[in-house]
Residue, then its C-alpha position, 0 to 999 in steps of 0.5 A: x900353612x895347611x899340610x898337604x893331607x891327599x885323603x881329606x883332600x880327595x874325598x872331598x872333591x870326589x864327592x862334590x865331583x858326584x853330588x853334582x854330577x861333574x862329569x854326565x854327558x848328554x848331546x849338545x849340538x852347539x858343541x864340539x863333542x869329544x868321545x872316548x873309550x878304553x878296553x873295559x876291563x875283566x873284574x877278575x881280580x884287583x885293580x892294580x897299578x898297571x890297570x891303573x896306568x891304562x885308565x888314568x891315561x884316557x882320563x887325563x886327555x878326557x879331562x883336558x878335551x873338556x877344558x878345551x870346550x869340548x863336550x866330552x863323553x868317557x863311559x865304563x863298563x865291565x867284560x864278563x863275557x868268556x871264560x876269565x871268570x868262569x875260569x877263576x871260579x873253577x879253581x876255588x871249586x877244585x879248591x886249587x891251593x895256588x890260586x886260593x893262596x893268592x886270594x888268602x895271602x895276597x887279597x885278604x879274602x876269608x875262606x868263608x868269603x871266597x866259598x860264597x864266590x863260586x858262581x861267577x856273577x858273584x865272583x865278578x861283583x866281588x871284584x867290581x863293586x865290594x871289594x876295596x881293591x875293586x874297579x869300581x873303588x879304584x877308579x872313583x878313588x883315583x877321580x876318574x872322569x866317569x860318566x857312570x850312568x852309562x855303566x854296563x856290562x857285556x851280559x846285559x840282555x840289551x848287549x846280547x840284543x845289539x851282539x845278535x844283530x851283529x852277527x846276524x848282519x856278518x853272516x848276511x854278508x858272508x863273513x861268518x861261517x863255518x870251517x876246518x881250522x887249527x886253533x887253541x884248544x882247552x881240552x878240559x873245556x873241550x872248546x877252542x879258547x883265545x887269548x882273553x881265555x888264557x893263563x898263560x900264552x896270550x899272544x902266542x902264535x900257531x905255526x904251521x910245520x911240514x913233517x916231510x917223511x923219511x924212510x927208515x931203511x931197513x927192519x919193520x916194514x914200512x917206518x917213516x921219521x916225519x921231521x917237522x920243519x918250517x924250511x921244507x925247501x932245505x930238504x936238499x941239504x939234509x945230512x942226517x936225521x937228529x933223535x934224543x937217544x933217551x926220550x921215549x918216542x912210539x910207533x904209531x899207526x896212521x892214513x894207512x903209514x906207520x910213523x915214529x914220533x915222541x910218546x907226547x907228539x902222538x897226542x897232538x897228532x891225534x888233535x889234529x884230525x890224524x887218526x892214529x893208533x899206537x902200535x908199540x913204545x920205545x927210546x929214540x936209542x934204538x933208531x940211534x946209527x940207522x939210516x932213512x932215505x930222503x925224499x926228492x934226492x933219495x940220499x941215505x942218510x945217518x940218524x944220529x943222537x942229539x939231546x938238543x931235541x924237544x920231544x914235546x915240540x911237534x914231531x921229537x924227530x929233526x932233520x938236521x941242514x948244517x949249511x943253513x942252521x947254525x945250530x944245526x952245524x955245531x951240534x954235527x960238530x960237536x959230535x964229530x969231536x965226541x969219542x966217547x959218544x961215538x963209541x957209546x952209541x956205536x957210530x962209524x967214526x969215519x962215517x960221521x966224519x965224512x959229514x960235511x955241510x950241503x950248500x944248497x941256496x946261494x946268496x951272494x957275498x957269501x959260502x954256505x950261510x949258517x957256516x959263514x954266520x957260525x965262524x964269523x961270530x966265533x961260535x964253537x958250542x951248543x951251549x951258546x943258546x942266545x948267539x946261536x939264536x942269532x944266527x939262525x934269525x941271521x941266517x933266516x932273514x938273508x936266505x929269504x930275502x936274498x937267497x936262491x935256489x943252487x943247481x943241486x936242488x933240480x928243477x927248483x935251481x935258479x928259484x928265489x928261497x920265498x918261491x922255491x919254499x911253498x912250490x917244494x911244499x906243495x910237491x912234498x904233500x901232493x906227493x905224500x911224502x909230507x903232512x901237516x902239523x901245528x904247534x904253538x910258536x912259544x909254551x906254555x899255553x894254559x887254560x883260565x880253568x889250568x889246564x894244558x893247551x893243545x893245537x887242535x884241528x876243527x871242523x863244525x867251529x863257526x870263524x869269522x872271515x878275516x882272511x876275506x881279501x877284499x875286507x882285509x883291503x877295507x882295513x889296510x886303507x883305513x889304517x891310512x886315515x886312523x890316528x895312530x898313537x904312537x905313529x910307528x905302530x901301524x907297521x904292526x897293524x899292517x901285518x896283523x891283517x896281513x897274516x890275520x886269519x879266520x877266527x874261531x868266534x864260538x864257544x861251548x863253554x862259557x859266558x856270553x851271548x848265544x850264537x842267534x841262529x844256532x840251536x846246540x849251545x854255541x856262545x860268542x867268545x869274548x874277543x869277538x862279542x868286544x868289537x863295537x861295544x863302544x857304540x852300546x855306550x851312546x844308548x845304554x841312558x835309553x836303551x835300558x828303559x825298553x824291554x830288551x825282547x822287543x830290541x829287533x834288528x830293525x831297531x839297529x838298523x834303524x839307530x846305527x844305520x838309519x835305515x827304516x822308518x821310526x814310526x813303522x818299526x814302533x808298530x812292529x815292535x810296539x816301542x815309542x817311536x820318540x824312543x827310537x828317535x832318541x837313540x839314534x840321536x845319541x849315537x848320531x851325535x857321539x860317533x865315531x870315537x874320536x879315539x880308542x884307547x888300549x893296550x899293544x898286546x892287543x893289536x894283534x886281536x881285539x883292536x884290529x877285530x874293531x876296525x874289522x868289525x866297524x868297517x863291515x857293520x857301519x858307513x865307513x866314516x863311522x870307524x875309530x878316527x884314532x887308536x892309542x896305543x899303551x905298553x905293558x906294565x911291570x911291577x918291581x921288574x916282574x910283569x903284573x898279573x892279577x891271575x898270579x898275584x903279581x900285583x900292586x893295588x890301586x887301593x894300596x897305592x892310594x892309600x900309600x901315595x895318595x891318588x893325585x901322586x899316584x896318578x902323576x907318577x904313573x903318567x911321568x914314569x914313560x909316555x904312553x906306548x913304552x913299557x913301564x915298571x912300578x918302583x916304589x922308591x919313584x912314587x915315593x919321591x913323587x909324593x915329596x914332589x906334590x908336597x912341596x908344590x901344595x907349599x909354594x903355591x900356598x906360599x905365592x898365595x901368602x905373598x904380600x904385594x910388591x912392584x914388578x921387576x925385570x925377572x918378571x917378564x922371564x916367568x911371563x915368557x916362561x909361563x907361555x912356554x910350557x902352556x904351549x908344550x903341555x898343550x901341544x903334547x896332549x893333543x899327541x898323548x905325550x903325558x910324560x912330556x906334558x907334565x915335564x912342563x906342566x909340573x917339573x919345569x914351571x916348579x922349577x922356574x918358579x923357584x928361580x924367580x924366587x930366588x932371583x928376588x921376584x916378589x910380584x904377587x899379582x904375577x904370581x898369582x897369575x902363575x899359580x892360576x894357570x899352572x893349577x889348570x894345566x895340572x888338573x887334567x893330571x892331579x885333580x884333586x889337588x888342583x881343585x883344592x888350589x883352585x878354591x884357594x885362589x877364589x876360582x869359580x866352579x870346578x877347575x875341571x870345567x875351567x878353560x886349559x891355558x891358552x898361551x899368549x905370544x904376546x908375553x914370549x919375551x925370548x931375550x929375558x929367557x936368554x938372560x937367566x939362562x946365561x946367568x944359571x949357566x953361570x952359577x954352574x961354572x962359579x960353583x965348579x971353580x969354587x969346588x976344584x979350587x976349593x977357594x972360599x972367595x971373600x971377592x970375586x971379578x968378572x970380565x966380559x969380553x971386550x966390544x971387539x969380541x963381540x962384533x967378530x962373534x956376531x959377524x960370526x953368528x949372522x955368517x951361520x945362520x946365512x949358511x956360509x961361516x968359514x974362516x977366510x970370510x970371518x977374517x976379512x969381514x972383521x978386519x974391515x972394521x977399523x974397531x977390530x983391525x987393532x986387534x988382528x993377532x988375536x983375531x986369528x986364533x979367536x976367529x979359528x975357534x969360533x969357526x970350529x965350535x959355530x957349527x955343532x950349535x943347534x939352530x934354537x942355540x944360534x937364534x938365541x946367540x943372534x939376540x941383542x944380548x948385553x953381557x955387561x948390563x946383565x951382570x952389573x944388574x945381577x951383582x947383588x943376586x950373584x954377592x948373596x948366591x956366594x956370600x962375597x963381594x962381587x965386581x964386574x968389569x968390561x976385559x978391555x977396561x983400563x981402571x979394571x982390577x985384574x991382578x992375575x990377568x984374567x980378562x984376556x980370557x974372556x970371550x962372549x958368553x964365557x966371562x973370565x972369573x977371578x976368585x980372592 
């Protein structure tokens, strides 16, 4: 028998694969065609195990869309627009130890390697073609699908060509423009930066804050305290004012107001268009037991210590609204209970004991909401983070969604929370008693070159306008008819554009296509040039052999829209009109994407940006048919990072594993769209798993002939079963499901027909001929290997996926094996606690009377009206069972009960006309060699029966009573 060698055996086919160029697709309008793309990766760094799982997925469904008949395109290509690489190839010139321990330790580059990767187009190629960590390497070596003569890259001069049109046809429709925005901003860089640009902080949001102004009373002239809030409508239940006593905070100079703020807040400011000066720096002790005045109620307030604040987050001043923030409410009490903090800081006991919470939004069932929260979850410190948090989204969620305004809050009394919250904002700012500020939702944010991220406002950025009503509306309708993969994410989708707002689409910094109408060096950042990119795969066998200058938008129009005639823009550009044509039938043909395949994190940017982008720029049937959606990965428990080092290579997984176990672990760890964590121990077992499958097939291929046997039309049934799962769930992305029954399950069946005595070599080798072609979508090489074994023509990848046949479901067959690996469980329990080693054993089946009250029974179920006055005047009609009727009562009374908690599948089977007894008498050999001892069957109500312990009263149906000897 031939070991199972994965290297030998995925070399082999990954060249045959190639030299026959397996996977090339060209249109062909006799057949269905089948278009898929996933997001083309940042070569940045290694492919590893999460990249891994991202493109193995499209993969599996490309390969199953061609053994369905489909003609299935599944191109590649590589992102190097932005700053990613720009980025990495700044820290080896800052000669940043982190990142060049990383590729010393980590990856094994050589310093004098690493030097020469300082421009980054060295640097990309590195990572995509001559690295053994690589992409490119990776993905051949895990036997992706590829049809690599569409390979391209987001800096090819056609690509900028096809991304000039882009634009320019965006602004024509007044979808980009310039404007004031806040947006995430490397300072270094002196550019706005999105998430692709990130380090650290992809995903993070930009809050928006109120700073309302108190007025300090008192002292230097004029002194406001802006404290940043989100809640500007709780203004009216203010107690105090909160400052770290210990953090340094400045006065500052600003539109004509002085203002204290943290000493790391001025900076912010200063972003976010406030020209500001610093007048003079201090401690927040020094305001400690001062006064403000609170705007709309004019109500003087205490500022009191509180080493909670955040000097770093927006203002480092809080006002503190113990009725409505939980944490808020302990930290007043805590203090209330501190002597030694009092005297410290010299606070009016009385005073501070005097401060109570100021119920100023009412919900009903409920007193002043944070206290109702704090008390019912028996909060009593500060330190008790994770139940304060709780309580504060608690307390959140009822007040916007139920709350209303209280009488003490004057003309805004009556209002609900949601109204009241943006009408008190606008009195607040056009009154100038509060201003603006924005801060990340969570830190750090870091820039790709390492440095600090700020906020910051600008004004000559140029945004595409995804805050356009009507083409957000676009969009929402869209979402209706888009395949959504799983279907619970389009709840996400859906808020996405309904907070989605005007995107900075520019940079300075950078690589990328030239902003087409702009003349000072603005770039198209990363995430906005990646919009339609899947469209450029469809030309690029064709669009590549054209000079690129003589690309004008006319040509666009032309292939993606159909606008114009071929032969006048030929004259105009002086291409061949054939040329033209040629592509526009490519793209004709190939679009839209049938379905889109990407990550979770990038619903809220760049998967949402395509439909966007599609909806503007093409008909409306030309937009994805479907989205799926991946989760993150994870590595040993830690979130994989090329960028950190937190990663396991596709190169040492492959080498490790081999590619195909690789592969099907990585597509049976979760479905899809759950999050999914590397362990290596599973990959491990998984490869003993593609061990043992390699053996038994070639064992079904060594197996002499023999006659059928009734087991036989079990695995027929079997076969057809998982045939239809697996097919089922890949239309539905569902791999983990689809390899439940494609690999794990038939192996499974597979060894019980073996063990149940089944020997038909013609079936089995029908068995192995199917089961290689439902597994090649997922293990391909090793199924290629199979598939040559058994003689298969051509590659088992262009083979026809099984298609089940109803004809060969034999469900009262799967029903008898059932019963019978059921019972083996039962023997081998009694076996175990009575720790008897039978040298003989009975079984009784129940008696026929038995069995006629349990179908009675069945029959009443399924009808819907099984109840026991029913059952038992049923059954005594029968004059076989009237005999019978003091037993019947309390056999009739458990069914009654148990009848009900059976599924509707396990009612159907109990329905079957099953033969207790035939079964058993026919397995007696098989259960005598399972437990090595004589093994007799006997009907319960047998009058020649063997029964010394009068076990057979037992018996019911289903459940045989059992003697061991």
């Amino acid at each position: 028998m031939k070991a199972y060698d994965p290297g030998e055996i995925e070399r082999k086919w990954q060249a045959r694969w190639t030299e026959r160029g397996a996977f090339s697709a060209r249109p062909d309008p006799g057949r269905e065609r089948y278009f898929v793309t996933v997001a083309w990766p940042y070569p940045s760094g290694p492919m590893h195990v999460g990249h891994a799982r991202t493109y193995t997925v499209p993969d599996v469904i490309a390969r199953y869309k061609r053994m369905k008949g489909h003609n299935c395109l599944f191109p590649m290509g590589w992102h190097l627009t932005g700053s990613p690489i720009v980025g990495a190839t700044q820290r080896i010139r800052d000669r940043d130890e982190r990142y060049l321990s990383i590729l010393r330790d980590k990856y094994g580059i050589s310093e004098d390697l690493y030097l020469t990767m300082t421009e980054p187009m060295q640097f990309a190629d590195y990572w995509i073609n001559r690295s053994r960590m690589g992409y490119k390497t990776g993905m051949t070596a895990l036997g992706y699908s590829i049809d690599w003569g569409r390979e391209c890259t987001s800096l090819d001069p056609h690509f900028s060509k096809m991304v000039g049109w882009q634009y320019r046809t965006l602004r024509s429709k007044g979808l980009v423009t310039t404007g004031s925005h806040p947006v995430k901003f490397c300072p270094r860089d002196n550019q706005a930066v999105t998430d692709h640009d990130l380090l650290d902080g992809e995903g993070v949001g930009i809050m928006e804050f109120t700073l309302i102004k108190y007025r300090l009373e008192g002292g230097e002239g004029a002194l406001f305290l802006p404290a940043a809030t989100l809640r500007p409508e709780t203004v009216f239940g203010l107690t105090n004012i909160w400052l770290h006593p210990d953090a340094a905070y400045v006065v500052i100079e600003t539109g004509g107001e002085r203002w204290l703020v943290s000493r790391e807040a001025a900076p912010k400011l200063a972003h976010q268009d406030k020209a500001l000066t610093v007048v003079r720096e201090t401690t927040g002790r020094e305001f400690i037991g001062r006064r403000v005045r609170v705007p709309l109620t004019d109500a003087s307030v205490p500022i009191l210590p509180a080493t909670f604040v955040k000097p770093d987050h927006t203002s480092g001043v809080v006002g503190s609204v113990p009725a409505h923030a939980p944490f808020d409410l302990v930290a007043l009490r805590d203090l209330q209970r501190d002597g030694a903090a009092q005297e410290a800081f010299g606070l009016d006991r009385s005073e501070l004991s005097s401060l109570s919470p100021i119920q100023m939004i009412a919900v009903d069932g409920h007193g002043a909401v944070a206290v109702d929260l704090v008390e019912e979850a028996g909060i009593r410190s500060q330190a008790e983070t994770a139940r304060l948090d709780d309580a504060t989204n608690q307390a959140y969620k009822l007040e916007f969604s139920r709350g209303v305004m209280a009488p003490n809050t004057g003309r805004w009394s009556g209002l609900r929370v949601s109204a009241a919250k943006e009408q008190v904002k606008r009195e607040l700012l056009a009154s100038g008693l509060a201003d603006t500020m924005y801060e990340f939702s969570e830190t750090p944010v870091t820039c790709r070159c390492g440095a600090p991220c700020v906020v910051k406002t600008v004004t000559d950025q140029w945004f595409i306008r995804y805050s356009d009503p009507e083409w957000k509306q676009e969009v929402l309708d869209a979402l209706e008819r888009i395949q959504l993969v799983p279907p619970e994410s389009r709840t996400y989708y859906r808020n996405v554009v309904d907070w989605l707002n005007d995107w900075p689409c520019t940079r300075r910094v950078g690589l990328g296509t030239r902003l087409p109408w702009d003349e000072t060096g603005w770039i198209i950042e990363s995430l906005s040039d990646s919009t339609i990119y899947m469209a450029y795969y469809t030309l690029v066998p064709l669009m590549r052999r054209l000079p690129a200058e003589r690309l004008s938008d006319a040509v666009f129009d032309f292939v993606f829209l159909g606008r114009g005639d071929p032969a006048s823009i030929a004259a105009q550009t002086g291409l061949e009109a054939e040329a033209l044509r040629g592509m526009r039938t490519e793209f004709a043909y190939w679009y839209p994407q049938n379905h889109r395949v990407s990550a979770n994190e990038l619903i809220p940017n760049h998967l949402t940006f395509m439909i966007f982008h599609h909806l503007a720029l093409f008909p409306r049937p030309l937009c994805p048919e479907g989205i799926v959606n991946l989760g993150l990965g994870v590595l040993e428990g830690r979130r994989m990072s090329s960028s950190k080092g937190v990663v396991f290579a596709v190169a040492e997984a492959v080498e490790r594993f081999g590619a195909d176990v690789t592969r099907l672990y990585l597509m049976y760890m979760c479905e899809p769209w759950q999050d999914f964590d590397w362990r290596g121990v599973q990959a491990d077992a998984h490869r003993r798993q593609m061990e043992r499958f390699f053996a038994a097939a070639q064992e079904m291929l060594a197996m002499e002939a023999t006659s059928e046997q009734p087991v036989d039309s079990w695995l027929e049934s079997r076969l057809q079963r998982h045939v239809l799962a697996a097919g089922q769930a890949l239309e539905g992305f569902q791999t983990r499901r689809a390899l439940q029954h494609s690999f794990f399950l038939l192996q499974q069946d597979v060894r019980w027909y073996l063990r149940r005595g089944g020997r038909n070599r013609d079936l089995l080798r029908r068995v192995l001929d199917a089961w290689v072609r439902l597994l090649a979508p997922f293990v391909p090489h090793v199924s290629e290997e199979i598939w040559e074994m058994l003689g298969g023509k051509g590659f088992v990848s262009d083979a026809p996926f099984p298609a089940p046949d109803e004809g060969r479901l034999d469900p009262l067959a799967e029903f008898r094996e059932e019963y019978l690996s059921n019972l083996l469980g039962d023997i081998a329990e009694i076996i175990k606690v009575t720790k008897i080693g039978p040298r003989r054993m009975v079984l009784y089946c129940a008696p026929q009377w038995k069995w006629e009250v349990f179908r009675r029974a069945m029959a009443m179920a399924r009808g819907g009206h099984l109840y026991m006055s029913g059952l038992m005047k049923s059954a005594l009609e029968d004059p076989a069972i009237a005999p019978h009727s003091r037993e019947l009562a309390r056999f009739a009374q458990k069914l009654v009960a148990d009848i009900p908690k059976l599924s509707e599948d396990q009612l159907a089977k109990y329905a079957l006309p099953f033969e207790e007894h035939a079964t058993l008498a026919g397995a007696g050999a098989f259960l005598s060699g399972e437990f090595g001892c004589e093994v007799e069957v006997h009907r319960a109500d047998a009058p020649d029966r063997y029964d010394p312990q009068e076990k057979a009263g037992k018996a019911v149906p289903l459940r045989p009573a059992i003697f061991l000897e």
